[in-house]
C-alpha positions in Angstrom: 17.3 -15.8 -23.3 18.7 -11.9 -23.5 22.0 -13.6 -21.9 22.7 -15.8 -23.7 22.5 -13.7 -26.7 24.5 -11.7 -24.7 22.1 -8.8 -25.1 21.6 -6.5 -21.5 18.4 -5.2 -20.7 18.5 -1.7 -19.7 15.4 -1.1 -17.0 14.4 3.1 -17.0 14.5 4.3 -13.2 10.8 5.2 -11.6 10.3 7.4 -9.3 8.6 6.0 -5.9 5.1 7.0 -6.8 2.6 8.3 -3.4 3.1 11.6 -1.5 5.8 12.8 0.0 6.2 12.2 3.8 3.0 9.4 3.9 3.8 5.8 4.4 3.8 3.6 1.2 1.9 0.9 -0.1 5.0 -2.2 0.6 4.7 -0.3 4.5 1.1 -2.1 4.9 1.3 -6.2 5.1 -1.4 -8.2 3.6 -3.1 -10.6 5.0 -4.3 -13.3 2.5 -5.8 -15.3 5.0 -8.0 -12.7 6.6 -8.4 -10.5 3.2 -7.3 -7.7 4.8 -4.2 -5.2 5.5 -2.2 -4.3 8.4 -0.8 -0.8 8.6 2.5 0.4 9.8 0.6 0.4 13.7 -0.8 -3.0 13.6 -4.2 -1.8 13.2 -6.6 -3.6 10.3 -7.7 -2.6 7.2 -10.8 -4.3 6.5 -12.1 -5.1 2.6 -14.4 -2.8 2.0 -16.0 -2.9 -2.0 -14.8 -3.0 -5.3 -14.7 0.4 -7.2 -15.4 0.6 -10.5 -12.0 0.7 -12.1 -11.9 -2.9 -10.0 -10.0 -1.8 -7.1 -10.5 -3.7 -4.0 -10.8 -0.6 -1.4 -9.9 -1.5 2.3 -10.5 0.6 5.3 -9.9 1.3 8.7 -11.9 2.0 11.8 -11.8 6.0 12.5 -11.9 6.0 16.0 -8.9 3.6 16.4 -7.3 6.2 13.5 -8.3 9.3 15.4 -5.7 8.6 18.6 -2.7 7.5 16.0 0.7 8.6 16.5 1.2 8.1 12.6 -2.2 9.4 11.4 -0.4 12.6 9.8 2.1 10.1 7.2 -1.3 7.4 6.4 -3.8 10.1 5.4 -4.3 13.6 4.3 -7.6 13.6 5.3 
């Protein structure tokens, strides 16, 4: 191991990637059970498709979206 060879790893810093002012990606809560993803209002994301790049895609109904308080910081469009 690095320590006990006494040798300490030195870790570059990374910005937070995403946009400024929009909820990130640790702010939604998986659910394993139910394959899907809770958003910051409780509301369900529901498994969608695979994209190409292999990508699971989940979404949301719009007209639960449409009367959110936090639509503005989930999505830009």
């Amino acid at each position: 191991m690095l320590i006990d060879q006494e040798i300490r790893p030195v870790m570059p810093y990374t910005r937070p990637r995403g946009k400024k002012g929009f909820f990130r990606k640790h702010e939604y809560v998986y659910d394993e059970y139910y394959d899907c993803y809770i958003c910051p209002n409780n509301q369900i994301l529901k498994y969608s498709t695979t994209n190409r790049d292999g990508y699971r895609e989940y979404k949301s109904d719009p007209k639960i979206c449409v009367k959110c308080p936090y639509l503005n910081k989930c999505t830009s469009s």
